[in-house]
Structure formats: C-alpha cells, structure tokens
PDB file as gemmi writes it, atoms N, CA and C in Angstrom:
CRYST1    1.000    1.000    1.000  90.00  90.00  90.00 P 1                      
ATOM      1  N   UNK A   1       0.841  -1.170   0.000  1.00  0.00           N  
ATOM      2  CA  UNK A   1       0.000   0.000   0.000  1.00  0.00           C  
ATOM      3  C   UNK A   1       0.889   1.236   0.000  1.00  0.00           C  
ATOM      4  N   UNK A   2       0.706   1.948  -0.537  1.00  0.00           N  
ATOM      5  CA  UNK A   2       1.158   3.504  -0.703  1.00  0.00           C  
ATOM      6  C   UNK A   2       0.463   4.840  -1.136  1.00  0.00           C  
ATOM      7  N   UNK A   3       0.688   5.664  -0.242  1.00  0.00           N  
ATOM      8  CA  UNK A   3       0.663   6.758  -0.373  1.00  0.00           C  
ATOM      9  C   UNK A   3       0.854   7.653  -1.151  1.00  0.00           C  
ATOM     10  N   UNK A   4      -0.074   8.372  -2.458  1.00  0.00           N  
ATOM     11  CA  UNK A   4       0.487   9.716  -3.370  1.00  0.00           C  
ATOM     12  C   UNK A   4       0.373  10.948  -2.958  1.00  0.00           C  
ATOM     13  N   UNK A   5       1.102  11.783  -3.059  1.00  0.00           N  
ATOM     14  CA  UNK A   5       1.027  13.099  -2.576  1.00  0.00           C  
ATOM     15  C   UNK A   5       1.674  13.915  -3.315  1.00  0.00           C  
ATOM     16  N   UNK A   6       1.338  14.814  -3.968  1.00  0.00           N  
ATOM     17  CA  UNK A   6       1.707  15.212  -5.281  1.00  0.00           C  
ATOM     18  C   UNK A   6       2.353  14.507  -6.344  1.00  0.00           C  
ATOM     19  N   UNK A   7       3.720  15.033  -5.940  1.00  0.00           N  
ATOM     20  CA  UNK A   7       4.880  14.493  -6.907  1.00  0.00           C  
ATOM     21  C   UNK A   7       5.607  13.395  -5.641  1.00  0.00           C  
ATOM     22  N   UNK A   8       5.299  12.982  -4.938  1.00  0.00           N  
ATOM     23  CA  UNK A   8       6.285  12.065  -4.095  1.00  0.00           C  
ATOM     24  C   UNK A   8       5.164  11.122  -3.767  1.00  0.00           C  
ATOM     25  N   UNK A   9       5.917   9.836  -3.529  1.00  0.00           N  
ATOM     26  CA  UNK A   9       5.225   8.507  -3.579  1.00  0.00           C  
ATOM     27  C   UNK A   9       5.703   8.111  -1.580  1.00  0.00           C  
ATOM     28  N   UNK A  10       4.491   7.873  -0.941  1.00  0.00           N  
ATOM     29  CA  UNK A  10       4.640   7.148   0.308  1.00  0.00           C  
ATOM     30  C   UNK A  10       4.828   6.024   0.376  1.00  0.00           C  
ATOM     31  N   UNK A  11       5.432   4.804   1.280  1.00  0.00           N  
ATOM     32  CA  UNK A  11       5.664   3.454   0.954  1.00  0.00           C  
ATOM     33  C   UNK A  11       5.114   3.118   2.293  1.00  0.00           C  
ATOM     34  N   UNK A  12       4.504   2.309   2.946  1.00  0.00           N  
ATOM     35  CA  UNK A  12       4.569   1.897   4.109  1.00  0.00           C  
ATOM     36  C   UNK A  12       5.445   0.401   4.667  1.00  0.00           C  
ATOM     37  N   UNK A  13       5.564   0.067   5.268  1.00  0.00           N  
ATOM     38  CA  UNK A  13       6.565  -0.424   5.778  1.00  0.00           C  
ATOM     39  C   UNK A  13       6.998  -1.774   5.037  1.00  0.00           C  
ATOM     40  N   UNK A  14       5.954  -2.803   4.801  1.00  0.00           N  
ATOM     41  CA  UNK A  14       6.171  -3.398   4.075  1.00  0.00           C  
ATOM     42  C   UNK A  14       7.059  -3.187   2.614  1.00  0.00           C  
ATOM     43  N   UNK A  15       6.036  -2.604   1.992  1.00  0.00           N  
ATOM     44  CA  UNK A  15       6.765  -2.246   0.755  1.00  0.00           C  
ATOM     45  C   UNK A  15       8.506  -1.517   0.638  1.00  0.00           C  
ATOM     46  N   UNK A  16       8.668  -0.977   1.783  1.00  0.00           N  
ATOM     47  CA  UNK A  16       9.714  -0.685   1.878  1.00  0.00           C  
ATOM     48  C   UNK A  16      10.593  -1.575   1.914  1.00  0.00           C  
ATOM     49  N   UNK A  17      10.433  -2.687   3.351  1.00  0.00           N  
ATOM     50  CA  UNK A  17      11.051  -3.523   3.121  1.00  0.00           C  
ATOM     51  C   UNK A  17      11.475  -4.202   2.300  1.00  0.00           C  
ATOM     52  N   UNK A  18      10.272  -4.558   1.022  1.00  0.00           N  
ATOM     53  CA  UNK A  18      10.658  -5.827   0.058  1.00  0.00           C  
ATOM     54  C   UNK A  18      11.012  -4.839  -0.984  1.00  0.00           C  
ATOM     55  N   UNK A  19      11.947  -3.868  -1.026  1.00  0.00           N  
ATOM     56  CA  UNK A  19      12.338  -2.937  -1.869  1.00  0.00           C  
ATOM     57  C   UNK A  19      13.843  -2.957  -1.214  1.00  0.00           C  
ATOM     58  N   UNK A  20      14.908  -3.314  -2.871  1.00  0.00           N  
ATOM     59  CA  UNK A  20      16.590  -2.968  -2.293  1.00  0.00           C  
ATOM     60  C   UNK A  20      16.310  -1.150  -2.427  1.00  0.00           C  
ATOM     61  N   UNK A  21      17.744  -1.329  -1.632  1.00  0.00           N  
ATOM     62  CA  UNK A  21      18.213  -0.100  -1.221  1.00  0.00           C  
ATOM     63  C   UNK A  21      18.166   0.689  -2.961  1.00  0.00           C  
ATOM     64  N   UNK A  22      18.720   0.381  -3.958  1.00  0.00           N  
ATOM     65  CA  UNK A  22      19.311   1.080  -5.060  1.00  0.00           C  
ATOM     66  C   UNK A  22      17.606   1.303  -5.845  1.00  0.00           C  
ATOM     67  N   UNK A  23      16.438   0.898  -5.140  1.00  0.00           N  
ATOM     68  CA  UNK A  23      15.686   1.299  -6.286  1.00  0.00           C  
ATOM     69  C   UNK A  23      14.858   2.712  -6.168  1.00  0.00           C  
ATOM     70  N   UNK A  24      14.225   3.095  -6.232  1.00  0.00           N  
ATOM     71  CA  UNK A  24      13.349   4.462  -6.627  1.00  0.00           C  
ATOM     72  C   UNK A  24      13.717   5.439  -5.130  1.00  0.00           C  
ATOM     73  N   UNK A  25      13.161   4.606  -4.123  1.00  0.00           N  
ATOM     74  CA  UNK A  25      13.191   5.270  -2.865  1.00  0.00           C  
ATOM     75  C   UNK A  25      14.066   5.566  -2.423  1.00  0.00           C  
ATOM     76  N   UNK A  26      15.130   5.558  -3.266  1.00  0.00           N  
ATOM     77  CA  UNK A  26      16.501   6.103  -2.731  1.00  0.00           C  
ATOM     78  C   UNK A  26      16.958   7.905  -3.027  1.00  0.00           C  
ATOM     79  N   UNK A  27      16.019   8.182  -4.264  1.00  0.00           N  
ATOM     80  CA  UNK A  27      15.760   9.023  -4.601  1.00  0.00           C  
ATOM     81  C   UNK A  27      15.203   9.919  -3.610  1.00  0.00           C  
ATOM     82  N   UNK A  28      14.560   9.477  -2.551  1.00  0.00           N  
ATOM     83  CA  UNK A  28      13.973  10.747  -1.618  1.00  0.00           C  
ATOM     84  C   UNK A  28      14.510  10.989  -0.929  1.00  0.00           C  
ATOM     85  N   UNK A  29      15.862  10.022  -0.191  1.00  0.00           N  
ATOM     86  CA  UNK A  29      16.414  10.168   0.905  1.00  0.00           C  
ATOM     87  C   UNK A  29      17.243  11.348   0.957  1.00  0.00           C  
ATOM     88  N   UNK A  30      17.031  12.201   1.762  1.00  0.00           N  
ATOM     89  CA  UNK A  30      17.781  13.385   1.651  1.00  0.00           C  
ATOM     90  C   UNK A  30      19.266  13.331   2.845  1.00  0.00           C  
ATOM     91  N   UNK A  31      20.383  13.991   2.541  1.00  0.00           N  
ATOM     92  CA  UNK A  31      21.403  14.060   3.735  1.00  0.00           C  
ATOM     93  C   UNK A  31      21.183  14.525   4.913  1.00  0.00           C  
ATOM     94  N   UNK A  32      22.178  14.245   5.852  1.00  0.00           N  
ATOM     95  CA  UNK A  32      21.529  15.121   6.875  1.00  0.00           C  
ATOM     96  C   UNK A  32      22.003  16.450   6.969  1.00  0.00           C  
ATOM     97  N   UNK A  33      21.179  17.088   7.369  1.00  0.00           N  
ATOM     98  CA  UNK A  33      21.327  18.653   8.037  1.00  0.00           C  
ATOM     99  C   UNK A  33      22.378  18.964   8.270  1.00  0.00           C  
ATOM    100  N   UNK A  34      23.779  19.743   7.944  1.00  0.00           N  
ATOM    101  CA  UNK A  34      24.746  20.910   8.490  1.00  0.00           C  
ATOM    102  C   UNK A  34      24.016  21.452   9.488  1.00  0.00           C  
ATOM    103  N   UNK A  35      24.911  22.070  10.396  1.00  0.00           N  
ATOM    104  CA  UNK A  35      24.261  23.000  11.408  1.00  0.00           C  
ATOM    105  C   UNK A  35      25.564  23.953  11.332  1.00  0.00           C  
ATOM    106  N   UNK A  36      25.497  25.560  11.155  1.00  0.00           N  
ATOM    107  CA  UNK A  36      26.391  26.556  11.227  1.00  0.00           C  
ATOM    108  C   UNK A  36      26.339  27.218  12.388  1.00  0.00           C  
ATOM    109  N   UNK A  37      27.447  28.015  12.913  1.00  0.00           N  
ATOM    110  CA  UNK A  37      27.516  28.690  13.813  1.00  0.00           C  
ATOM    111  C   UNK A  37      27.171  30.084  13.728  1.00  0.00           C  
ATOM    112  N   UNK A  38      27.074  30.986  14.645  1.00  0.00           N  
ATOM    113  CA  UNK A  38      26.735  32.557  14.339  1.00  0.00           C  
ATOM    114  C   UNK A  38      27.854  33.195  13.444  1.00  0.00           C  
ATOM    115  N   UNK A  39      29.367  32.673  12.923  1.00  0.00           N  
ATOM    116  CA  UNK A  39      29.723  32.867  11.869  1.00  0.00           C  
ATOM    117  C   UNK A  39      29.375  32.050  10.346  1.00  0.00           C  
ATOM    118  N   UNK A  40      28.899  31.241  10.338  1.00  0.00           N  
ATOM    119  CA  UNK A  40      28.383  30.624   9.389  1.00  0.00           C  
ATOM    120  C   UNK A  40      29.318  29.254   8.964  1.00  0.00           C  
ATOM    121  N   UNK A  41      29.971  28.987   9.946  1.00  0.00           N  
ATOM    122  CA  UNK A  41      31.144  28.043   9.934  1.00  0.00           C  
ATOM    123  C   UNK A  41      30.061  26.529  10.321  1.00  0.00           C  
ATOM    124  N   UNK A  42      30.438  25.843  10.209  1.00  0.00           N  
ATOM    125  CA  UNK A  42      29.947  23.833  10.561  1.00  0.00           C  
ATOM    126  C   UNK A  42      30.402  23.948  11.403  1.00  0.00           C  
ATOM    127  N   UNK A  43      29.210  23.616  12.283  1.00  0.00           N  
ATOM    128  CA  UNK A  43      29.245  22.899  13.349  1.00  0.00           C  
ATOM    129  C   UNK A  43      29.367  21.236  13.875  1.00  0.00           C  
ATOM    130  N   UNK A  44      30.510  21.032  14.946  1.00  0.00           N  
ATOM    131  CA  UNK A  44      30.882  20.020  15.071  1.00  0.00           C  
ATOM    132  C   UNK A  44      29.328  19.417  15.090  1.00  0.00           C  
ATOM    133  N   UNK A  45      29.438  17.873  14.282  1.00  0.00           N  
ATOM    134  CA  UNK A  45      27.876  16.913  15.019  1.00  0.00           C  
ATOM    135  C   UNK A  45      28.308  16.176  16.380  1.00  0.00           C  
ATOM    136  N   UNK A  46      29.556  16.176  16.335  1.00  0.00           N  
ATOM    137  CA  UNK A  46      29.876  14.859  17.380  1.00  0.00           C  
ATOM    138  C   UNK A  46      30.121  15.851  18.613  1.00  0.00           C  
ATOM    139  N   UNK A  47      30.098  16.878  18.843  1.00  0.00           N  
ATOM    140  CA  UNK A  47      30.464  17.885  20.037  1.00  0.00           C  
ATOM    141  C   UNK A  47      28.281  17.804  20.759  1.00  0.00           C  
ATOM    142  N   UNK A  48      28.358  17.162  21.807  1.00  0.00           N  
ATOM    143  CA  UNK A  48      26.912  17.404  22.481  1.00  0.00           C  
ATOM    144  C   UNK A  48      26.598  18.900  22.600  1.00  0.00           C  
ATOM    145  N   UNK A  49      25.484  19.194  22.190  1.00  0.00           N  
ATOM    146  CA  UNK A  49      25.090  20.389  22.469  1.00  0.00           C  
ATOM    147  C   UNK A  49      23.983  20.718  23.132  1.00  0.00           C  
ATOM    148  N   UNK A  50      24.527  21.558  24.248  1.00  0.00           N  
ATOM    149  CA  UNK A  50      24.038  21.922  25.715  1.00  0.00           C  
ATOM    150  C   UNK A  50      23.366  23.032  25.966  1.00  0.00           C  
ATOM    151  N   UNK A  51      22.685  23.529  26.520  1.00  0.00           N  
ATOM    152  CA  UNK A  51      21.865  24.887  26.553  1.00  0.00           C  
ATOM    153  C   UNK A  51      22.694  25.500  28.390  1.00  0.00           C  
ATOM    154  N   UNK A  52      23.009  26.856  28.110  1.00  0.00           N  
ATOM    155  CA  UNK A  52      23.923  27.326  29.450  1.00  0.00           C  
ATOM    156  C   UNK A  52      22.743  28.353  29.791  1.00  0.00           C  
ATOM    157  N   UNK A  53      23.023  28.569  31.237  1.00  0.00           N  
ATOM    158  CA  UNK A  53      22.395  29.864  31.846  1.00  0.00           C  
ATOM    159  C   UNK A  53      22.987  31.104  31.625  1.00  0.00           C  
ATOM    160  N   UNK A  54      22.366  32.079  30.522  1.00  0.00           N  
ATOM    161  CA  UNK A  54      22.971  33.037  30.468  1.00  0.00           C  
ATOM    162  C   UNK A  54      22.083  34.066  30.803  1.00  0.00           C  
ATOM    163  N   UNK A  55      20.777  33.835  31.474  1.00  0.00           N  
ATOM    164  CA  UNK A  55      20.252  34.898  32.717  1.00  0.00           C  
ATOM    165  C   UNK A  55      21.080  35.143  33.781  1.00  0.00           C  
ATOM    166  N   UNK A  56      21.136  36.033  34.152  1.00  0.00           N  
ATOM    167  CA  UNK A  56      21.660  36.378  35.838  1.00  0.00           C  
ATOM    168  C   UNK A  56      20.842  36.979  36.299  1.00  0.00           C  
ATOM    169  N   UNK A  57      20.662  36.884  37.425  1.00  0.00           N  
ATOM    170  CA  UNK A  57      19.329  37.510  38.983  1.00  0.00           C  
ATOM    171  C   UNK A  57      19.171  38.298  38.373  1.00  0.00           C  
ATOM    172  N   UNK A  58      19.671  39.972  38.080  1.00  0.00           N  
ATOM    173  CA  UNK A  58      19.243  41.339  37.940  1.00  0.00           C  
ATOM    174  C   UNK A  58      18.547  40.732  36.566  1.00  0.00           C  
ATOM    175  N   UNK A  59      18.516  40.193  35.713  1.00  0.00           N  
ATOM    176  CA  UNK A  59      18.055  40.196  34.453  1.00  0.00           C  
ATOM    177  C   UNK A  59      16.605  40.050  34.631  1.00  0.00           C  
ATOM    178  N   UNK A  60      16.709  38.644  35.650  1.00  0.00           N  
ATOM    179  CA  UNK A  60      15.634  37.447  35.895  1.00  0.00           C  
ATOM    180  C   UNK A  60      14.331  38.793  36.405  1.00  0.00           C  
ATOM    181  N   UNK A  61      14.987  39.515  37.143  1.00  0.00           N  
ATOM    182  CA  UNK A  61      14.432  40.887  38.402  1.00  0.00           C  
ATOM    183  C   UNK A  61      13.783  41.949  37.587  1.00  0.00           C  
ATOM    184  N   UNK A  62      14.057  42.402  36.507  1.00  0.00           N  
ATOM    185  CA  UNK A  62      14.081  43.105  35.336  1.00  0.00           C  
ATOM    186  C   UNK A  62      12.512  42.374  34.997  1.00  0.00           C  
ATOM    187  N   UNK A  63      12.506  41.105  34.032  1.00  0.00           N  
ATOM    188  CA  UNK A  63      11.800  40.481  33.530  1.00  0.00           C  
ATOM    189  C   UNK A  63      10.567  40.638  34.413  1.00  0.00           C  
ATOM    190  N   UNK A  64      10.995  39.859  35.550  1.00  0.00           N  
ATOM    191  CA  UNK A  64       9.436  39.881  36.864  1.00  0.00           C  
ATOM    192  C   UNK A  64       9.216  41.680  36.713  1.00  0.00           C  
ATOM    193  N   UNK A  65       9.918  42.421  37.140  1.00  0.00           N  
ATOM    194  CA  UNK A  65       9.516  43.729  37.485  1.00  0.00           C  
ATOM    195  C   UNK A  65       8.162  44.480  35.851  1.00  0.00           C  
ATOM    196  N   UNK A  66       8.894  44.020  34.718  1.00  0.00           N  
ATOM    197  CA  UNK A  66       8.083  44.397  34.277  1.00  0.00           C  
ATOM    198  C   UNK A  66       6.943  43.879  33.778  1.00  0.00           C  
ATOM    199  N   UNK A  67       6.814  42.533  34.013  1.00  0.00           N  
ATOM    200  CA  UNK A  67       6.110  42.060  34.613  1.00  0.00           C  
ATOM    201  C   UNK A  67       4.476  42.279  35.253  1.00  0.00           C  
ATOM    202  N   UNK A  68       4.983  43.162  36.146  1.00  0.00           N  
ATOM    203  CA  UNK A  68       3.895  43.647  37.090  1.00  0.00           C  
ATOM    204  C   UNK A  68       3.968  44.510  36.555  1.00  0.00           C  
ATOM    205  N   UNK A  69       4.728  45.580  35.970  1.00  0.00           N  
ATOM    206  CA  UNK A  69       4.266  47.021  35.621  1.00  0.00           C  
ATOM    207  C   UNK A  69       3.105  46.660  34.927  1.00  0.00           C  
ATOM    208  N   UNK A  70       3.256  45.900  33.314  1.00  0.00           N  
ATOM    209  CA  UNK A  70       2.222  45.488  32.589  1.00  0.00           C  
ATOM    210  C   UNK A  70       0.792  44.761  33.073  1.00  0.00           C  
ATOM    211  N   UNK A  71       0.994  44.128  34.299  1.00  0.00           N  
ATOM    212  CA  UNK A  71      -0.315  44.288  35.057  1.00  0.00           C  
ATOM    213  C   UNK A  71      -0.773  44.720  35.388  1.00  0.00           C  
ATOM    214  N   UNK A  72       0.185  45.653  36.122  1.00  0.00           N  
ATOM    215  CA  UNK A  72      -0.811  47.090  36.989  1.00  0.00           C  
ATOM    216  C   UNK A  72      -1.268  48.031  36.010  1.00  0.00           C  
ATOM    217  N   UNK A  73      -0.711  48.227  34.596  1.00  0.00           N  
ATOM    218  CA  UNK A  73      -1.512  48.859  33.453  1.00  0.00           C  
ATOM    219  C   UNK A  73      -2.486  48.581  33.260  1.00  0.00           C  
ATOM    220  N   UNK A  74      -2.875  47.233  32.890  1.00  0.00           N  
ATOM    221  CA  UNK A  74      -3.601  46.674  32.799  1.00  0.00           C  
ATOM    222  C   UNK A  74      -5.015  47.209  34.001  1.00  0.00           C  
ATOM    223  N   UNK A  75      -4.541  46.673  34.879  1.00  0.00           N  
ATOM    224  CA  UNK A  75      -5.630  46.969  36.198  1.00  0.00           C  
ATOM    225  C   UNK A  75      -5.989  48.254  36.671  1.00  0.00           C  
ATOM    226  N   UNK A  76      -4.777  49.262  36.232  1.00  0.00           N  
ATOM    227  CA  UNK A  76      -5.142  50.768  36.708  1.00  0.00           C  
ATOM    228  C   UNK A  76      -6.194  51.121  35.242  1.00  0.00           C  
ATOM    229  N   UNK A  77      -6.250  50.571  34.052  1.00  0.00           N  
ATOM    230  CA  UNK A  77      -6.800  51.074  32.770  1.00  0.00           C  
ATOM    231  C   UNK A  77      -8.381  51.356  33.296  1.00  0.00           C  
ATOM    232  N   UNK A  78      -9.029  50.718  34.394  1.00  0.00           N  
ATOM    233  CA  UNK A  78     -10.433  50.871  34.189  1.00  0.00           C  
ATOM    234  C   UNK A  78     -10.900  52.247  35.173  1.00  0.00           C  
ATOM    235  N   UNK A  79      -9.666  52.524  35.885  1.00  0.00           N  
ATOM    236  CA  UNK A  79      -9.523  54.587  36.354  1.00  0.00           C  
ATOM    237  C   UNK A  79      -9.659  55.257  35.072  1.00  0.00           C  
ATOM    238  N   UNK A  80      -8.695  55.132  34.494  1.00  0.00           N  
ATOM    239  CA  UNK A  80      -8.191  55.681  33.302  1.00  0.00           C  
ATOM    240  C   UNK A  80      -9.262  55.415  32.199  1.00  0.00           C  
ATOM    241  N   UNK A  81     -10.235  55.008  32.115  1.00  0.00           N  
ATOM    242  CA  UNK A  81     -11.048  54.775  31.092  1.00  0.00           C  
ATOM    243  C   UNK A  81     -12.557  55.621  31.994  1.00  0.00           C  
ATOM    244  N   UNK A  82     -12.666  55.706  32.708  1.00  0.00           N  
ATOM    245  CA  UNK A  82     -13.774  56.042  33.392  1.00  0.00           C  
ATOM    246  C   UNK A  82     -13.306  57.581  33.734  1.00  0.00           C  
ATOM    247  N   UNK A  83     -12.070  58.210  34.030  1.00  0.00           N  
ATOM    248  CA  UNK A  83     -11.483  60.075  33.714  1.00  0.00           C  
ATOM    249  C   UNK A  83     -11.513  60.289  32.620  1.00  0.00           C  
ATOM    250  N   UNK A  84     -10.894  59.438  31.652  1.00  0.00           N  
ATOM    251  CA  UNK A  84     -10.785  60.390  30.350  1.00  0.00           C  
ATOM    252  C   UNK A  84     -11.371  59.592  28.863  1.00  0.00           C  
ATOM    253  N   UNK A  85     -12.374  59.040  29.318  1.00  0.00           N  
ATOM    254  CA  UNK A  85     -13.025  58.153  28.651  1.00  0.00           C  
ATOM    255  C   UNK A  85     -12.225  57.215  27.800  1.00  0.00           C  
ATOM    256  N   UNK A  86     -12.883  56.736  26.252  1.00  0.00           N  
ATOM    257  CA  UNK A  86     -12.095  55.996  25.311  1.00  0.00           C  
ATOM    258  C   UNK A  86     -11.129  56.463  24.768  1.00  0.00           C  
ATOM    259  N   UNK A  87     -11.290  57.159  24.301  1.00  0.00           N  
ATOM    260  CA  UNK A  87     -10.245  58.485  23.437  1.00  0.00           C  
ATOM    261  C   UNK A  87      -9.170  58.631  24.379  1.00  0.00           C  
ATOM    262  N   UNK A  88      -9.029  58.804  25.646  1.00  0.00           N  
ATOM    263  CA  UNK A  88      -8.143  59.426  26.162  1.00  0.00           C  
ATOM    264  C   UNK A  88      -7.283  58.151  26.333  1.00  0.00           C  
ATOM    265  N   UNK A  89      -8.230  57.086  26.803  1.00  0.00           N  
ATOM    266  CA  UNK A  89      -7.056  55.815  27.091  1.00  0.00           C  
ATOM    267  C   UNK A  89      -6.636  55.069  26.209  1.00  0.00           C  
ATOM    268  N   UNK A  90      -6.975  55.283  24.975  1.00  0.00           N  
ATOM    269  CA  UNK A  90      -6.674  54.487  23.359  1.00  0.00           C  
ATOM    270  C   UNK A  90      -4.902  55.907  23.146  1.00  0.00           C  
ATOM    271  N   UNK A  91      -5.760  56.641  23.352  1.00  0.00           N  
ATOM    272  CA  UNK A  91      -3.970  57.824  22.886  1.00  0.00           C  
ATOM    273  C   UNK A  91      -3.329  57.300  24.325  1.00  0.00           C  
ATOM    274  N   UNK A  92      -3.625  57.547  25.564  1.00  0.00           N  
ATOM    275  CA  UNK A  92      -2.441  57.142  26.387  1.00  0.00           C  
ATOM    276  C   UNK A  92      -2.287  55.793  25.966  1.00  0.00           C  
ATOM    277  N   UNK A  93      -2.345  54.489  25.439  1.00  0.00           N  
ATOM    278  CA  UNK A  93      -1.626  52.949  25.762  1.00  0.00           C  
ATOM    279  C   UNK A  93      -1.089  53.657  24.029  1.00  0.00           C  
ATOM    280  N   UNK A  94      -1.278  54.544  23.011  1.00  0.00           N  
ATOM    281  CA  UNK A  94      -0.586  54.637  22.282  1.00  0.00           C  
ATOM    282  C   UNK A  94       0.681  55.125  22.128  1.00  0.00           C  
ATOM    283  N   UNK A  95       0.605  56.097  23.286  1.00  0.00           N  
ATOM    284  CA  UNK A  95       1.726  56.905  23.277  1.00  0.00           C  
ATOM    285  C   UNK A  95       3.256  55.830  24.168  1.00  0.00           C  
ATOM    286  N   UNK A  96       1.976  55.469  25.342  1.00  0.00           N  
ATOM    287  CA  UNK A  96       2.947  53.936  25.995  1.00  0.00           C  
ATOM    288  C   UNK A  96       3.598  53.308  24.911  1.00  0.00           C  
ATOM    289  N   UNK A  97       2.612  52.584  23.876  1.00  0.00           N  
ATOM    290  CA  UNK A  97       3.124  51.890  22.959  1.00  0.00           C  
ATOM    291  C   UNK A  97       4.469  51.982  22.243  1.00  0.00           C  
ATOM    292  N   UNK A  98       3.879  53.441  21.594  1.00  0.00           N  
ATOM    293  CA  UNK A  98       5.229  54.129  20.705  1.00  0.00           C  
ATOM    294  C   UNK A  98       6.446  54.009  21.482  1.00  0.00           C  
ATOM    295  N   UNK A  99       6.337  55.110  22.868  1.00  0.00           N  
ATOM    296  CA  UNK A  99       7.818  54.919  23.394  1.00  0.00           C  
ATOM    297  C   UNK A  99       8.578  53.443  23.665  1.00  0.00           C  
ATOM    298  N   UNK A 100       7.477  52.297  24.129  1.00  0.00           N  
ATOM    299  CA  UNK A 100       8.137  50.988  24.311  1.00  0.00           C  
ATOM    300  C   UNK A 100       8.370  50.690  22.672  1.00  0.00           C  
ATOM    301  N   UNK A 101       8.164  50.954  21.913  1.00  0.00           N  
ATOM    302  CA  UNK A 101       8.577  50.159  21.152  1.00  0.00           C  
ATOM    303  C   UNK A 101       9.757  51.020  20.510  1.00  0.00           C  
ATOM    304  N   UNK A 102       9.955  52.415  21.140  1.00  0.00           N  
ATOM    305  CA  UNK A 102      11.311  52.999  20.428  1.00  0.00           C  
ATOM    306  C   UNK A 102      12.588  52.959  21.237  1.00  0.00           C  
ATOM    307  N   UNK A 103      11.772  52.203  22.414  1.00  0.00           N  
ATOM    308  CA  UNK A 103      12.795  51.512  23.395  1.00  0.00           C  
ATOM    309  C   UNK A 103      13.266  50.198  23.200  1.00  0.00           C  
ATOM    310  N   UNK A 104      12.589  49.491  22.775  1.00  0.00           N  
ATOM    311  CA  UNK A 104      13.169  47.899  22.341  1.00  0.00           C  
ATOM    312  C   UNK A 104      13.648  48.187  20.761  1.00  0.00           C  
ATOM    313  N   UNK A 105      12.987  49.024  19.822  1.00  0.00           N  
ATOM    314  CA  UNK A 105      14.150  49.107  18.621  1.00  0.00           C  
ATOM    315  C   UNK A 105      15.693  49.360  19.174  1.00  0.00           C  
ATOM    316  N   UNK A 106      15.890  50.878  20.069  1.00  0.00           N  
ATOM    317  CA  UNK A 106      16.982  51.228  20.327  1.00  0.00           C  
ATOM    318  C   UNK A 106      17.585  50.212  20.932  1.00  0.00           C  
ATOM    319  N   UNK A 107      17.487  49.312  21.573  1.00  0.00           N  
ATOM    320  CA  UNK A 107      18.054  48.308  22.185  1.00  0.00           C  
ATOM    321  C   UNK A 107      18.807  46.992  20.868  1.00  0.00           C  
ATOM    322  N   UNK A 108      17.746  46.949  20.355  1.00  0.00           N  
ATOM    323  CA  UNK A 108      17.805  45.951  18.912  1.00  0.00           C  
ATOM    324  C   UNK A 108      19.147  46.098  18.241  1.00  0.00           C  
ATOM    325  N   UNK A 109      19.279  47.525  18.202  1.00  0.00           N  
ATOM    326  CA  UNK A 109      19.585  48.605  17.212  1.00  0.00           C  
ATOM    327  C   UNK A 109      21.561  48.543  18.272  1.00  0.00           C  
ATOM    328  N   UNK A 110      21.392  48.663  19.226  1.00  0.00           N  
ATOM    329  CA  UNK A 110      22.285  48.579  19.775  1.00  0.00           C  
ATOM    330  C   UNK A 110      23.672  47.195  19.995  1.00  0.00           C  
ATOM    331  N   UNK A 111      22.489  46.231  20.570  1.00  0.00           N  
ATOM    332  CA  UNK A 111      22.845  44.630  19.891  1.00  0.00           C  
ATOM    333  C   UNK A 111      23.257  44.259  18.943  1.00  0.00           C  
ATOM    334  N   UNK A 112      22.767  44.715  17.825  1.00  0.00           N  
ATOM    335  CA  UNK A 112      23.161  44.349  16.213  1.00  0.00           C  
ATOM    336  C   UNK A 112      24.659  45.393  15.800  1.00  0.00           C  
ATOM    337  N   UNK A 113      24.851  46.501  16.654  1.00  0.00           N  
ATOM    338  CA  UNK A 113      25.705  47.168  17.015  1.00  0.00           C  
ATOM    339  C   UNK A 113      26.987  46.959  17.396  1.00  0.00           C  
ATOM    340  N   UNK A 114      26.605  46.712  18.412  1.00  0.00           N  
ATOM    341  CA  UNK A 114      28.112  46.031  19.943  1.00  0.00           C  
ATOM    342  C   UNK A 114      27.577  45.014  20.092  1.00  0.00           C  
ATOM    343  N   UNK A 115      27.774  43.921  19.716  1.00  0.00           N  
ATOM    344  CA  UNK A 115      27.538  42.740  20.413  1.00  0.00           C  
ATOM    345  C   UNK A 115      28.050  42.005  21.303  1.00  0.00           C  
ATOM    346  N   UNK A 116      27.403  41.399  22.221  1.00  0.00           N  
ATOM    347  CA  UNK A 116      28.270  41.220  23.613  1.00  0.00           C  
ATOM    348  C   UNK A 116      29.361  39.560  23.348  1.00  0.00           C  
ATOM    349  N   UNK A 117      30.371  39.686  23.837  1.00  0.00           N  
ATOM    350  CA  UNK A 117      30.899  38.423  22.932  1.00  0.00           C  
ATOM    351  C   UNK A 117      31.006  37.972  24.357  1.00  0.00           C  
ATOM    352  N   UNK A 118      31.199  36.328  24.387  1.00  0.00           N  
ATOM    353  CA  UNK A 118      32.001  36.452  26.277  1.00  0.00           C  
ATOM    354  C   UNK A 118      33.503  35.934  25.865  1.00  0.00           C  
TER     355      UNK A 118                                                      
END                                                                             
C-alpha cells in the first residue's frame, strides 16, 4: 500500500522492506542537516550540544519587574477609562506603545551594534 502526494510517492513499511536499497526510494532520501555557527562556519555533530544559563538575577528581576508594571496597566486602565473616557485611554496605551517600542528598537539597534561576545 502507498501513499500519493503530489509528486512524491509514500511506501509503508512493508513495501519498503521488500524494496533494495538502489531502487526508486533512494531518490527521496535526503542528507543530513549541516548546522552553522553565528559565523556561518559547521558545526561540530559529534560535540553534544548543551543549553547554558545566560540569565543572571538582575536580568531574571528586570523580567518579573516588568512584569507587574504590565499588570498594573492593565488593572489601573479601568480609572483611566472612566477620567478620560475611550479616546483618552486608546492615545495614552498609544503613546505607551510608541515609546516601548522605540525603546526595544533602540536596544535591537544597539545589539546588532556592539555585540556582547564572552
């Protein structure tokens, strides 16, 4: 039994089996994957690759802190919608908006800049 799917043919297990290596289905087998580094160099396969902690506390502190700011926005919005109605609180989370986001470009912008090497 097999599978068509466009232009490529599915085999299920059987058929695979009673199929040598040199015939059709050899055709799909693709190599494996390179993996490059942030210079674009190959990466070892046989080197295990590990995930490190590169948070530290103040970072971790940062993250939580804002955190809650964005909640308490959140929760102070229904003051702020009831003083200066819709209008007023659609331009204030816009104006919030704008500056956070000309704060995380500049940051972006900085990174892609100086990058921190260790």
């Amino acid at each position: 039994m097999s599978f068509a799917n466009r232009d490529q043919k599915f085999l299920d297990a059987d058929e695979k089996a009673s199929r040598s290596p040199n015939s059709e289905t050899k055709a799909f087998e693709q190599p494996a994957p390179t993996f490059v580094n942030d210079e674009g160099l190959p990466v070892d396969e046989d080197k295990e690759l590990t995930l490190h902690r590169g948070l530290k506390a103040r970072q971790i502190s940062m993250i939580a802190l804002g955190g809650a700011v964005g909640t308490g926005l959140i929760i102070g919005s229904g003051t702020a919608l009831r003083r200066g109605g819709p209008l007023g609180l659609l331009l204030g989370y816009s104006f919030v908006g704008f500056v956070c986001f000309m704060v995380m470009t500049s940051l972006g912008e900085m990174a892609a800049y100086l990058p921190h090497r260790k």
